[in-house]
gemmi code that builds the backbone of each chain (N, CA, C; Angstrom):
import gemmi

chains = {
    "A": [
        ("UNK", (16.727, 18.038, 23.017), (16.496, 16.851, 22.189), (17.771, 16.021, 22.063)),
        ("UNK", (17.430, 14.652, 21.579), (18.902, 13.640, 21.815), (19.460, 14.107, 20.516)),
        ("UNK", (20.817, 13.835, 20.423), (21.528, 13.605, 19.111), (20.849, 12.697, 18.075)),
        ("UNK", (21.014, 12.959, 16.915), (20.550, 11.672, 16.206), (21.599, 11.815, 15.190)),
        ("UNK", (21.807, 10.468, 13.925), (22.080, 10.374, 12.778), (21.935, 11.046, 11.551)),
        ("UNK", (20.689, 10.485, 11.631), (20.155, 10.763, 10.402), (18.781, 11.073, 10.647)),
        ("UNK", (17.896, 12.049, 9.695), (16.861, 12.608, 9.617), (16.102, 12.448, 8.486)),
        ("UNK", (14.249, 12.069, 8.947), (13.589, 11.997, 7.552), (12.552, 12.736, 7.504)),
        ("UNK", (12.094, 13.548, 6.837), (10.924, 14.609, 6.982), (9.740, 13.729, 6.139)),
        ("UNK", (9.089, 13.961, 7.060), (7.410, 12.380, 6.123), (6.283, 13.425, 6.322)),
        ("UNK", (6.624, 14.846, 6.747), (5.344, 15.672, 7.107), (4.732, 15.444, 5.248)),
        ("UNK", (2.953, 15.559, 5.505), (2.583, 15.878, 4.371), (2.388, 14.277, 4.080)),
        ("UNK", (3.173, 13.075, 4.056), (2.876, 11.739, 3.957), (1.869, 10.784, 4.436)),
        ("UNK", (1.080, 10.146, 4.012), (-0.177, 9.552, 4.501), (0.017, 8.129, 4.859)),
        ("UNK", (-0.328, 7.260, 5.656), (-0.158, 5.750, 5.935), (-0.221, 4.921, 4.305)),
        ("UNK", (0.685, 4.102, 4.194), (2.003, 4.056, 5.164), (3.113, 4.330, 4.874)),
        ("UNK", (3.138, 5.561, 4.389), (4.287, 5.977, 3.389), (5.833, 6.762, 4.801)),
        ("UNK", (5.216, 6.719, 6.170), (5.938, 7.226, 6.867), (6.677, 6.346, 7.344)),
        ("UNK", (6.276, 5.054, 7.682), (6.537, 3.673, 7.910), (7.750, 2.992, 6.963)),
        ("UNK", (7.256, 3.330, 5.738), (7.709, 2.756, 4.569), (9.386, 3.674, 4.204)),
        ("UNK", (9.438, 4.921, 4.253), (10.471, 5.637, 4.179), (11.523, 5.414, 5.275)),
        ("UNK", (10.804, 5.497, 6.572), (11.516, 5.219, 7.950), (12.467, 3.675, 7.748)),
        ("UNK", (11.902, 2.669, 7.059), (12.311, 1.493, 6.996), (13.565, 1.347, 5.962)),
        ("UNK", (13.272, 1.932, 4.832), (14.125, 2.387, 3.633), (15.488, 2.666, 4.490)),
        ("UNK", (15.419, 4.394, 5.517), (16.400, 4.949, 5.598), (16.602, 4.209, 6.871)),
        ("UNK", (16.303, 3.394, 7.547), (17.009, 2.543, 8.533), (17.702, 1.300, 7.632)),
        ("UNK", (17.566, 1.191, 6.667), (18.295, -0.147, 6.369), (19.693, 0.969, 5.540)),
        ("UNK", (19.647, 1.877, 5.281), (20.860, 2.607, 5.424), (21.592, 3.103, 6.009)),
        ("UNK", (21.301, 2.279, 7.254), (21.817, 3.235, 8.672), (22.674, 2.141, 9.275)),
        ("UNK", (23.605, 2.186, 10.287), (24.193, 1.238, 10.682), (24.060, 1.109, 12.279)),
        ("UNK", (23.956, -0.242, 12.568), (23.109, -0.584, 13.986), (23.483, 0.210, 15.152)),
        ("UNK", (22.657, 0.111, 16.018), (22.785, 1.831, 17.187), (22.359, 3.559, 16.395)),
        ("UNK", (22.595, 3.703, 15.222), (22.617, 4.758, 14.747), (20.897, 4.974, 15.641)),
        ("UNK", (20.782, 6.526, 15.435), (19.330, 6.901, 15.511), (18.950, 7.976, 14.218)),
        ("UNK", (17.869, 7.663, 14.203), (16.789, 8.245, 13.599), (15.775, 8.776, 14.013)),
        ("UNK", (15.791, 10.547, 13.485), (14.647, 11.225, 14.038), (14.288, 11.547, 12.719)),
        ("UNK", (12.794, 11.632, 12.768), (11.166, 11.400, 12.049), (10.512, 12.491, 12.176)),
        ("UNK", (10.390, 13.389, 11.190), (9.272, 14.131, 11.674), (7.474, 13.583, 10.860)),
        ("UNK", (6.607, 13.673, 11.253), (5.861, 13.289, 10.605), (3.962, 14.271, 10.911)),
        ("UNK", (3.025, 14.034, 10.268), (1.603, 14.900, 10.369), (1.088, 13.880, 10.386)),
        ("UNK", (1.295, 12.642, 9.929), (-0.142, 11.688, 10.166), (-0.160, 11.148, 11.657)),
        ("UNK", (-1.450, 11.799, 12.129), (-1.542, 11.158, 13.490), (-1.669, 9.533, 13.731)),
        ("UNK", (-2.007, 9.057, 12.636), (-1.794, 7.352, 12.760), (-0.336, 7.158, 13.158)),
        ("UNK", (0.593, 8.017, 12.306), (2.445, 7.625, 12.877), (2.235, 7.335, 13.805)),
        ("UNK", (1.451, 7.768, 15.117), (2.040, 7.636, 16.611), (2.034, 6.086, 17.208)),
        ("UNK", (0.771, 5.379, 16.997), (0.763, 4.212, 16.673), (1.515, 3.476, 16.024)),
        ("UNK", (1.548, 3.700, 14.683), (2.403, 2.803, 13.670), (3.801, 2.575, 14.208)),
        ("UNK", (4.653, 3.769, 14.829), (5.715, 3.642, 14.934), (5.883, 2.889, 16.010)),
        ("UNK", (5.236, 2.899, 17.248), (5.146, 2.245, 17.969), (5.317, 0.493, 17.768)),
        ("UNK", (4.293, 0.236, 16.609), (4.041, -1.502, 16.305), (4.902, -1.236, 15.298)),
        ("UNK", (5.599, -0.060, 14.619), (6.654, -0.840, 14.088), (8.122, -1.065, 14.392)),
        ("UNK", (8.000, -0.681, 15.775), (9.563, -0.637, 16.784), (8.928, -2.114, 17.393)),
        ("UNK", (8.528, -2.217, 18.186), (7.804, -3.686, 18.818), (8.071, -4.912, 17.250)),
        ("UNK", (7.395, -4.776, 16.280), (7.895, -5.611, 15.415), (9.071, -5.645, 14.634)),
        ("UNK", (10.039, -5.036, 14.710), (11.324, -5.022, 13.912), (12.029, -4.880, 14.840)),
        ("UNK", (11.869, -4.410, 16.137), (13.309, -4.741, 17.517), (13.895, -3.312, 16.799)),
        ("UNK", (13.304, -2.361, 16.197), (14.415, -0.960, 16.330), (13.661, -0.550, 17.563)),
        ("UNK", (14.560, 0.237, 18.552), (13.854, 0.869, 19.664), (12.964, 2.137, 19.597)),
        ("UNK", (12.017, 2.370, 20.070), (11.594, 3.491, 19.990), (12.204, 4.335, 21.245)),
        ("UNK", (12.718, 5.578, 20.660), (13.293, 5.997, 21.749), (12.942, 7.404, 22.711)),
        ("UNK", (12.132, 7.841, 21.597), (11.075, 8.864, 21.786), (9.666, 9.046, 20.451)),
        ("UNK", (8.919, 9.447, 21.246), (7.481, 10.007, 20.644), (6.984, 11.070, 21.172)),
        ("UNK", (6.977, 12.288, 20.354), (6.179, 13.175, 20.644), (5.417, 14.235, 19.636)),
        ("UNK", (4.028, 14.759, 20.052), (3.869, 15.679, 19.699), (4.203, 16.874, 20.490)),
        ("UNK", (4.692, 18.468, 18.879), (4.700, 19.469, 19.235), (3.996, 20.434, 18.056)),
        ("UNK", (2.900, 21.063, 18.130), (2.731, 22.330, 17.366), (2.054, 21.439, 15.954)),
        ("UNK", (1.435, 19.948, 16.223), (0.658, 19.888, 15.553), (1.657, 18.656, 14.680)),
        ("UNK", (3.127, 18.514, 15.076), (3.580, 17.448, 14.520), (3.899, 16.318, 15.468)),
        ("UNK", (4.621, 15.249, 14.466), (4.793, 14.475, 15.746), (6.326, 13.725, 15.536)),
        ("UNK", (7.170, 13.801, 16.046), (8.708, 13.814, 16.412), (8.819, 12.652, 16.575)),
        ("UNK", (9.824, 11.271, 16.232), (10.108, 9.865, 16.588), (11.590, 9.995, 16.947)),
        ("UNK", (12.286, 9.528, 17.960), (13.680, 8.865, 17.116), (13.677, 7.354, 17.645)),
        ("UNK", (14.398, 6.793, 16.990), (14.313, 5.387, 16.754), (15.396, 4.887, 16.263)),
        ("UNK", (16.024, 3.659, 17.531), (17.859, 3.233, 16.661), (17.681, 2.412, 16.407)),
        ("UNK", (18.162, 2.390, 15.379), (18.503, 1.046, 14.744), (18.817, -0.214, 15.516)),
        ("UNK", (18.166, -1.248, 15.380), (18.693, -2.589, 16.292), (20.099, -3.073, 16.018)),
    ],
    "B": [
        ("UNK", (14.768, -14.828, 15.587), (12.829, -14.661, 15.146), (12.711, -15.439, 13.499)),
        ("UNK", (11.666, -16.321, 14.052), (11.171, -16.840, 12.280), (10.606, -15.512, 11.682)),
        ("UNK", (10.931, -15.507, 10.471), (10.261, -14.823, 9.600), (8.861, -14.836, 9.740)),
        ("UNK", (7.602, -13.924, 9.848), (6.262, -14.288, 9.624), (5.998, -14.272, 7.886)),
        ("UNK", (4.780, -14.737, 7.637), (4.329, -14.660, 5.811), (3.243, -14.211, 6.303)),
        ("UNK", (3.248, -13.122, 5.056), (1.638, -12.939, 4.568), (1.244, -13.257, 3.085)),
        ("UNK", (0.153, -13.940, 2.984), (-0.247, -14.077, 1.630), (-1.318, -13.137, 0.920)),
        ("UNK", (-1.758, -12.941, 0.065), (-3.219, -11.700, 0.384), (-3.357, -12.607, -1.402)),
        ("UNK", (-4.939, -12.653, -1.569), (-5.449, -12.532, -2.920), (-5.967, -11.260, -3.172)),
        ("UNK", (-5.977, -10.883, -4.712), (-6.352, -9.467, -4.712), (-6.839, -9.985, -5.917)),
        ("UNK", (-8.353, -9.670, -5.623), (-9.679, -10.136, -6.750), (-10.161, -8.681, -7.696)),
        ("UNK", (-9.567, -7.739, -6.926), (-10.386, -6.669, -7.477), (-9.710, -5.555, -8.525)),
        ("UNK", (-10.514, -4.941, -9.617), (-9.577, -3.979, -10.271), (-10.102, -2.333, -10.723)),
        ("UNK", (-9.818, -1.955, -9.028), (-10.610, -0.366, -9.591), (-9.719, -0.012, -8.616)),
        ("UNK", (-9.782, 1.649, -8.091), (-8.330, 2.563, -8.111), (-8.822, 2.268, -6.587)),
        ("UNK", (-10.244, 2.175, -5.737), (-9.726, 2.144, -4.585), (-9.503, 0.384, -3.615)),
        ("UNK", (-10.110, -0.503, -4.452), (-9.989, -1.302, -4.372), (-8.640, -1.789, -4.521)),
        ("UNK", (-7.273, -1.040, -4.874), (-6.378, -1.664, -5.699), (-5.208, -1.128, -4.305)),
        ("UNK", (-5.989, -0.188, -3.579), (-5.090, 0.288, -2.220), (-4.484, -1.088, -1.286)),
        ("UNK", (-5.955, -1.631, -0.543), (-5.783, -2.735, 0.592), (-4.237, -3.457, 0.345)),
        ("UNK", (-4.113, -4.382, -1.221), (-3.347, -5.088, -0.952), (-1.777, -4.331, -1.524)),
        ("UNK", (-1.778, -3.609, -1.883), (-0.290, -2.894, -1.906), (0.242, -2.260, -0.814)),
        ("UNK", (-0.753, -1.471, -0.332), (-0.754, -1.278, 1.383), (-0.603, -1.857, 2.171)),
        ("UNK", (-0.794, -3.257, 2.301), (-0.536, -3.966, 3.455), (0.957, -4.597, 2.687)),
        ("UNK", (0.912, -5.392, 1.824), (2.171, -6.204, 1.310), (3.209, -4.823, 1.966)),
        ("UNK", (3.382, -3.965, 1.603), (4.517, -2.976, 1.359), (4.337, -2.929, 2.445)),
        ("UNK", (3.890, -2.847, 3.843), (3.742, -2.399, 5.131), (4.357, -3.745, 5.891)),
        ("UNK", (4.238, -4.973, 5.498), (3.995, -6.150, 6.054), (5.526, -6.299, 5.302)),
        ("UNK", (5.965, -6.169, 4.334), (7.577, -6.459, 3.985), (8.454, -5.103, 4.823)),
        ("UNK", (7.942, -4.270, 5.042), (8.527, -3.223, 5.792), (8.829, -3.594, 7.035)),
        ("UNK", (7.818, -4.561, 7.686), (7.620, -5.280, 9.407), (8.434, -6.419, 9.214)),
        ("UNK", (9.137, -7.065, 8.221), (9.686, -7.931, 8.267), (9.266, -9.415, 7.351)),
        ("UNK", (8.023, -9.393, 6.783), (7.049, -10.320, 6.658), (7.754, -10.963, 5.405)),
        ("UNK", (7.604, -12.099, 5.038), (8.136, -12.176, 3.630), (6.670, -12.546, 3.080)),
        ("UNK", (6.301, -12.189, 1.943), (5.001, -11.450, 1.605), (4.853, -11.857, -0.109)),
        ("UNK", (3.238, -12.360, -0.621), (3.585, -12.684, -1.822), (1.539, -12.110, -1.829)),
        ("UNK", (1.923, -11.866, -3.165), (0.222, -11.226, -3.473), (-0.400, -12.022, -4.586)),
        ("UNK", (-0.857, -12.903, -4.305), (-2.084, -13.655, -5.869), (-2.628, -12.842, -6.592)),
        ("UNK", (-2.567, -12.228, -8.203), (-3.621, -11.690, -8.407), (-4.658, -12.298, -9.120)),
        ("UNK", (-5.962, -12.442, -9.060), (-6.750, -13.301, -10.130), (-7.943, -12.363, -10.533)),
        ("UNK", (-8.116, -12.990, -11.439), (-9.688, -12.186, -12.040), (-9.381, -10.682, -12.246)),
        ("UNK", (-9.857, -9.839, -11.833), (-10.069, -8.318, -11.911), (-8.541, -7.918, -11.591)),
        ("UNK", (-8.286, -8.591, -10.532), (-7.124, -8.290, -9.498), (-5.572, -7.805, -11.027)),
        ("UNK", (-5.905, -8.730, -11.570), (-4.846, -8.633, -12.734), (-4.639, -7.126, -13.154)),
        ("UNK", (-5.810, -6.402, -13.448), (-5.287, -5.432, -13.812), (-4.288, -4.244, -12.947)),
        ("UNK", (-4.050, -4.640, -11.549), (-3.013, -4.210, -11.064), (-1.772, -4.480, -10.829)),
        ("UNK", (-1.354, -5.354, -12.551), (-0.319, -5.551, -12.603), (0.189, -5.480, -13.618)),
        ("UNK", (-0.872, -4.078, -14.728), (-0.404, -4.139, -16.050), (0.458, -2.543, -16.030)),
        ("UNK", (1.391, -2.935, -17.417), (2.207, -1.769, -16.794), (1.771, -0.280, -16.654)),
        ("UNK", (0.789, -0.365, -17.797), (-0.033, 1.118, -18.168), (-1.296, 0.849, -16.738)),
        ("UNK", (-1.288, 1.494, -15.818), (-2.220, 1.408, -14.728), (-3.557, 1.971, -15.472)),
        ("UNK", (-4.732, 1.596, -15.480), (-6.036, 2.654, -15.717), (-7.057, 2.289, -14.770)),
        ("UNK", (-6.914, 2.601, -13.862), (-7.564, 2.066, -12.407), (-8.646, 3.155, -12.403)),
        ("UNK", (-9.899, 2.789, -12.149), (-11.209, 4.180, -12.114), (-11.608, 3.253, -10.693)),
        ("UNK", (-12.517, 4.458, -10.153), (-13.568, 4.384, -9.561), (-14.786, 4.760, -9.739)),
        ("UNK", (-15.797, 4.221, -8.906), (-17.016, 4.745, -9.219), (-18.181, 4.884, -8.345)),
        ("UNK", (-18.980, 5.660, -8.007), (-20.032, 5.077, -6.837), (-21.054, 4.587, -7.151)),
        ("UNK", (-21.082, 3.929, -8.235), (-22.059, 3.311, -9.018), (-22.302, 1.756, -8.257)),
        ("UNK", (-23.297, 1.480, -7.559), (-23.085, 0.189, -6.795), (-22.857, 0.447, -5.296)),
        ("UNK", (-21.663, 1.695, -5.037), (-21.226, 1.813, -3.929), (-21.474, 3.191, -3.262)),
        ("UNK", (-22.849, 2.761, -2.692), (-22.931, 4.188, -2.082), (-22.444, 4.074, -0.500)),
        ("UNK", (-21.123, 3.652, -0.175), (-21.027, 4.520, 0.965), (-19.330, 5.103, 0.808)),
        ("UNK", (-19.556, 5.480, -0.615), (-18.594, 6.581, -1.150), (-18.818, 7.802, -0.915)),
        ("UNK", (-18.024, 8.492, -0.118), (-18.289, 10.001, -0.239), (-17.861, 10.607, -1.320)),
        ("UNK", (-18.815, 11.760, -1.438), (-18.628, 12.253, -2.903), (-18.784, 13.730, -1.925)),
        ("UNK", (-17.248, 14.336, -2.812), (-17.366, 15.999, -2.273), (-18.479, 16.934, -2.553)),
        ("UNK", (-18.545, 17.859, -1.380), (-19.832, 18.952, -1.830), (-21.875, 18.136, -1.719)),
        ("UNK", (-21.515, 17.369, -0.919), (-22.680, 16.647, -1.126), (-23.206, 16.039, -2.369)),
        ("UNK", (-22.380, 15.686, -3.132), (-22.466, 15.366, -4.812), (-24.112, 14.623, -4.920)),
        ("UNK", (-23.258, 13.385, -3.560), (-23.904, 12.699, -3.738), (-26.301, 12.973, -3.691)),
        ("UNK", (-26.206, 14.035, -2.714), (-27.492, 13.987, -2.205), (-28.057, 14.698, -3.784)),
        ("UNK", (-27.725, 15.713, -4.356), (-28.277, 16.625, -5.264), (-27.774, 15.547, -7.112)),
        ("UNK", (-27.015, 14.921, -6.443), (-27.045, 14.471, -8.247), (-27.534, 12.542, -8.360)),
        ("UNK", (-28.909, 12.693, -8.971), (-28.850, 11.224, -9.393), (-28.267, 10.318, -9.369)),
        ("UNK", (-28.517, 8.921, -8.995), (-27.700, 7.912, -9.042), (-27.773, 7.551, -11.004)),
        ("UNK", (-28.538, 7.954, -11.266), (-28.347, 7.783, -12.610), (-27.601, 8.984, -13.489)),
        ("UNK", (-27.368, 10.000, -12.991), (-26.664, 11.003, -13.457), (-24.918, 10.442, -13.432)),
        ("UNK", (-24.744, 9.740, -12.184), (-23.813, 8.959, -12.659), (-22.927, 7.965, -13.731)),
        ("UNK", (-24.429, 7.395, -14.373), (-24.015, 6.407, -15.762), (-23.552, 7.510, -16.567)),
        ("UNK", (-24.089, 8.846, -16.769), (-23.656, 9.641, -18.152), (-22.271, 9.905, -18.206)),
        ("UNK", (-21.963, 9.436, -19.465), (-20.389, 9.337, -20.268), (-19.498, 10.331, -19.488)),
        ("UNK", (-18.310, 9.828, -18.850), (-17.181, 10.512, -18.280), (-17.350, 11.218, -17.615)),
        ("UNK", (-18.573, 10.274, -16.480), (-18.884, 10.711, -15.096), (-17.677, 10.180, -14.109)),
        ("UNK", (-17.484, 8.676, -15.014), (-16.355, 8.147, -14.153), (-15.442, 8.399, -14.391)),
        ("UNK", (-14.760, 9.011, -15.556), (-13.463, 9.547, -15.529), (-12.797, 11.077, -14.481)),
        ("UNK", (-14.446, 11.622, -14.211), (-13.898, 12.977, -13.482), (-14.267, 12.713, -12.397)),
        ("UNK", (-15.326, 11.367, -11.906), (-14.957, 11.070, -10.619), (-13.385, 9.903, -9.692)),
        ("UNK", (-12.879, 9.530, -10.805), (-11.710, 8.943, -10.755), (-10.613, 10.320, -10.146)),
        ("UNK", (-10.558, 11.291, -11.581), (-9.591, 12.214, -11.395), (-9.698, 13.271, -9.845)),
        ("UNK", (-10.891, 13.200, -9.490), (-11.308, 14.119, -8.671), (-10.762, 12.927, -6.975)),
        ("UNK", (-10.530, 12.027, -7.408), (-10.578, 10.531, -6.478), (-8.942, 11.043, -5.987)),
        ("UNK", (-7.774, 10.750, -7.468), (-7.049, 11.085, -7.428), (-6.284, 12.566, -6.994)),
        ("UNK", (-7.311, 13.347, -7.496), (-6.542, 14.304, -6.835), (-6.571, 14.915, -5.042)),
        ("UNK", (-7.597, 13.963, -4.697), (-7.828, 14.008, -2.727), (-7.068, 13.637, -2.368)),
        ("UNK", (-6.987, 12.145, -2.791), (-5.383, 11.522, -2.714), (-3.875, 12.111, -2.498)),
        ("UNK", (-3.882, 13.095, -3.850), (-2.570, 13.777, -3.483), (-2.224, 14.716, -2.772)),
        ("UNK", (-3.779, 15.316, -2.667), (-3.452, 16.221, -1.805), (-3.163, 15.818, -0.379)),
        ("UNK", (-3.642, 14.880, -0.183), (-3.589, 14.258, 1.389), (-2.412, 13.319, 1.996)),
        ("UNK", (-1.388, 13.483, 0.701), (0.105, 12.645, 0.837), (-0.909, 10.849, 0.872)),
        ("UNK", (-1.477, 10.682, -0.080), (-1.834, 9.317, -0.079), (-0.975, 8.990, -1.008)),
        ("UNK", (-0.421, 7.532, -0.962), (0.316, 7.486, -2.531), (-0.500, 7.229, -3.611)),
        ("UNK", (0.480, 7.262, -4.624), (-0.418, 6.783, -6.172), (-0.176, 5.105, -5.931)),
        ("UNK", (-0.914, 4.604, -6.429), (-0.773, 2.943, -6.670), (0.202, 2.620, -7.676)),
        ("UNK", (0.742, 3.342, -8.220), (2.288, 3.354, -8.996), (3.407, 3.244, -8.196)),
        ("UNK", (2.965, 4.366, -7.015), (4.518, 4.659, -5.995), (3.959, 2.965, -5.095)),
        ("UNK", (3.247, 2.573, -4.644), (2.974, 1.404, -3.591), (3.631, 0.790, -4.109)),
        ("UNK", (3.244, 0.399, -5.942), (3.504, -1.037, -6.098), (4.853, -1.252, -6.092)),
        ("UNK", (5.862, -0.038, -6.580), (7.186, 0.155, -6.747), (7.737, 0.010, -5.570)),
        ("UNK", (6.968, 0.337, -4.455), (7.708, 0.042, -3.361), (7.893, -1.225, -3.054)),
        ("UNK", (6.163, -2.181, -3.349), (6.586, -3.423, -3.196), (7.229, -4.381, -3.556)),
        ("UNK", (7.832, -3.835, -5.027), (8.669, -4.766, -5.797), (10.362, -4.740, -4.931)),
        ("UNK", (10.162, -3.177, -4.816), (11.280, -2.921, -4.085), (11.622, -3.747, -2.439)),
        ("UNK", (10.834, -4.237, -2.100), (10.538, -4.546, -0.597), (10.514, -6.337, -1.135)),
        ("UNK", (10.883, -6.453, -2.298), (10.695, -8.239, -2.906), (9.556, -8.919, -2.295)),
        ("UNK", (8.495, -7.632, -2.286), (7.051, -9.000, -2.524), (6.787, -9.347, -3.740)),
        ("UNK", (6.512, -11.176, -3.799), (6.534, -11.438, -4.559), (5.142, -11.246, -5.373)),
        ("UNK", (5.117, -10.921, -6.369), (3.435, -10.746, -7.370), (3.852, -12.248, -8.263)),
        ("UNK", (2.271, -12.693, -8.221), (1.803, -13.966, -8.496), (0.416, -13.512, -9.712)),
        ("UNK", (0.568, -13.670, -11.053), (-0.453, -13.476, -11.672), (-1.218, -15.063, -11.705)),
        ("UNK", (-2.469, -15.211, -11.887), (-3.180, -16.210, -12.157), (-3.289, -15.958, -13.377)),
        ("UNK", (-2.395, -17.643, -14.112), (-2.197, -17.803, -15.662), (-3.809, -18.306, -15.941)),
        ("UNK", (-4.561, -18.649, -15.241), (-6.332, -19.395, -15.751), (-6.389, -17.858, -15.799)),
        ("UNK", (-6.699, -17.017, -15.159), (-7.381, -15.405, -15.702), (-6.547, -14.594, -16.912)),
        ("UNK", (-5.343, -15.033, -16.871), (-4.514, -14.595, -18.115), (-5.370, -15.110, -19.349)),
        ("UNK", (-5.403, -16.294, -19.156), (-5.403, -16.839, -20.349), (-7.229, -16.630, -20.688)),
        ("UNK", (-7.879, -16.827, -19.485), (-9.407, -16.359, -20.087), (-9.840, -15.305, -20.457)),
        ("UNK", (-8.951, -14.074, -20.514), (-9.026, -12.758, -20.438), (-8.701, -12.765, -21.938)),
        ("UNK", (-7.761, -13.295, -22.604), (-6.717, -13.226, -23.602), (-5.778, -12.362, -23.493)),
        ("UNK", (-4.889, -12.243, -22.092), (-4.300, -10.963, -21.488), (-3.276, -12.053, -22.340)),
        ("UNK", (-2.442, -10.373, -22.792), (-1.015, -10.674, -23.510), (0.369, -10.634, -22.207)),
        ("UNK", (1.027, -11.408, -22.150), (1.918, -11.389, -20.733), (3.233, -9.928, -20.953)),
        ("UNK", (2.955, -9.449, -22.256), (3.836, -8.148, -22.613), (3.161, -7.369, -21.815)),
        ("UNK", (1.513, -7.001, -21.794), (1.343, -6.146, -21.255), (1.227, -5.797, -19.849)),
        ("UNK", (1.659, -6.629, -19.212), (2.282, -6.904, -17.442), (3.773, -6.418, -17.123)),
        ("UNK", (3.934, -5.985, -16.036), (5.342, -5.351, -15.763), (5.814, -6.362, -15.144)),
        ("UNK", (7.637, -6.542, -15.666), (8.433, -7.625, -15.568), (8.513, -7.868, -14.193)),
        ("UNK", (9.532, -9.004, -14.052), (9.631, -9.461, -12.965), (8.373, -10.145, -11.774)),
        ("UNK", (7.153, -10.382, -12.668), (6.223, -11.097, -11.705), (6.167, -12.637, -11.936)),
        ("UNK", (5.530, -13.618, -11.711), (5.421, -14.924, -11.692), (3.784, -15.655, -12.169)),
        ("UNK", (3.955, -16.448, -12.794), (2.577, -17.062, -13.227), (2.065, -17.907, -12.914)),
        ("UNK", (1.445, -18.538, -12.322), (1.181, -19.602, -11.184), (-0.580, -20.419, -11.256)),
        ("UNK", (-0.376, -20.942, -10.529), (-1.602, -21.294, -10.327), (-1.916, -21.436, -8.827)),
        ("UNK", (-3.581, -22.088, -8.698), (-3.866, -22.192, -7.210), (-3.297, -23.051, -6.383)),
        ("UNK", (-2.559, -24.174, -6.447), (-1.582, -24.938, -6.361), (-0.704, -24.520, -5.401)),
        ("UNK", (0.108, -23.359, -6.231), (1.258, -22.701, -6.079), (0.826, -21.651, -5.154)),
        ("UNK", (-0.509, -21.021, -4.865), (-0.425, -20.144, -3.797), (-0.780, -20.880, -2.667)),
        ("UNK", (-1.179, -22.107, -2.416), (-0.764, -22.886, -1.659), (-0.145, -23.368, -0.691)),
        ("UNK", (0.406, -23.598, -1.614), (2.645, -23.491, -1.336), (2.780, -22.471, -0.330)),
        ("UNK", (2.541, -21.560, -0.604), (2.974, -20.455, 0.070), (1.725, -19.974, 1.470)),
        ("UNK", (0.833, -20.093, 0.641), (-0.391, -19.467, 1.478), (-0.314, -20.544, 3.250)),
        ("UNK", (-0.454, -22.091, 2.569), (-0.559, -22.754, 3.333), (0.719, -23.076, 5.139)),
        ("UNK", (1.422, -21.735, 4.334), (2.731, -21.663, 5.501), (2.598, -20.154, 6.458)),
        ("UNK", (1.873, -19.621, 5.457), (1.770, -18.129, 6.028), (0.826, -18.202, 6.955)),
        ("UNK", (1.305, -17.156, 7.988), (0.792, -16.249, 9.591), (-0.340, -15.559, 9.369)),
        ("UNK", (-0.742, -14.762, 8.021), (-1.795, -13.915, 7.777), (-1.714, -14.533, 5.842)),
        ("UNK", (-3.509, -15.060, 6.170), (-3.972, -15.038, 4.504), (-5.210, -13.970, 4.352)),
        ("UNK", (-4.947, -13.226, 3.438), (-6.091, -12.282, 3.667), (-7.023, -12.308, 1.683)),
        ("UNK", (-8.284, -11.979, 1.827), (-8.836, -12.391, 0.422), (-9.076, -11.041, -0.318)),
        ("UNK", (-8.994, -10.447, -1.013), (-9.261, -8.732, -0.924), (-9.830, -8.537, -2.297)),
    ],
}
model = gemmi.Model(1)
for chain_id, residues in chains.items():
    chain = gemmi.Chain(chain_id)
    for i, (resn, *xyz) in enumerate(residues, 1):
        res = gemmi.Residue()
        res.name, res.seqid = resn, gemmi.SeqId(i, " ")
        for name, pos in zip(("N", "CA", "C"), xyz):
            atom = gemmi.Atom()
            atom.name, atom.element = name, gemmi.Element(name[0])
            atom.pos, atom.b_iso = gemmi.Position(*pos), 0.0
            res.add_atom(atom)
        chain.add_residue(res)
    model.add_chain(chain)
structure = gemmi.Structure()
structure.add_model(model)
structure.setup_entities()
């Protein structure tokens, strides 16, 4: 797995509270940093997607493993 | 990039009705949006500070109700006294279990996220709503004034 920054655990969180935290702790982050996500709502996989496409943070990975689903994402 | 707007009216005042527009504002200031919410009529009461938001499937049957509630218990077994309070609580507690937020944590987010809340002073004032019992920092306006705003925004939505 890549290095990252900073880390936010959203397992257990329902739309759009994974979205909503992710955004929080990216505006505490400083540009390039990354952010890895863990998250259970299978909507995340989507969301994060349209919400890297609409805010220009990159998505830099997506995956599921073991029933979760893993993001990291840098900061623009 | 221009900023996009969203505007949303929010007509309605019961616990699941009160999701759509805190959910999207807080999602839509999260995407960047600069974002303002009308509330009028019913809508008001999701902006008083003491929340008492119910639901009910009274009217709305394509509510699921756990355990098949719905097939074995009357639609009139429903009217009897503090049917709706334990179908509210029972509302709420699916909710938490399912990491949904409370409409307390949304709205806090959205204040936090500076969407702006817009009460409609004509429903204030026909209501005889006292402006103490509203949580600070919102604005009183009229249709005019969502206008203003509505008439610039990317997404108007009516809810």
């Amino acid at each position: 797995m890549a290095d990252f920054d900073q880390e936010l655990d959203a397992s257990g969180l329902n739309c759009p509270l994974p979205i909503l935290r992710a955004k929080k702790t990216l505006s505490s982050m400083g540009a390039g940093q990354i952010l890895h996500i863990i998250a259970t709502d299978p909507g995340s996989v989507k969301d994060f997607e349209a919400f890297s496409k609409q805010t220009g943070n990159e998505l830099l990975e997506s995956k599921e493993e073991g029933g979760k689903f893993y993001f990291l994402i840098k900061k623009a | 990039m221009d900023e996009k707007k969203l505007a949303i009216i929010a007509t309605k005042g019961s616990l699941d009705w009160a999701y759509p527009p805190f959910i999207l504002a807080s999602t839509a200031a999260a995407l960047g949006y600069e974002t303002q919410i009308f509330f009028t009529f019913y809508g008001l009461q999701l902006l008083k500070k003491k929340l008492a938001l119910e639901v009910t499937p009274l009217g709305n049957p394509g509510m699921p109700m756990p355990g098949g509630m719905d097939k074995w218990f009357p639609v009139l077994g429903m009217t009897l006294p503090g049917m709706q309070g334990m179908v509210t609580s029972m509302m709420k507690q699916k909710m938490k279990s399912k990491g949904v937020a409370s409409i307390e944590e949304l709205r806090e987010l959205c204040i936090e996220a500076e969407v702006k809340l817009v009460a409609c002073q004509m429903t204030v004032d026909l209501f005889d709503m006292e402006r103490t019992a509203f949580i600070d920092g919102i604005e009183y306006a009229g249709a005019a004034a969502f206008f203003e705003f509505a008439g610039d925004s990317d997404i108007c939505l009516y809810i």
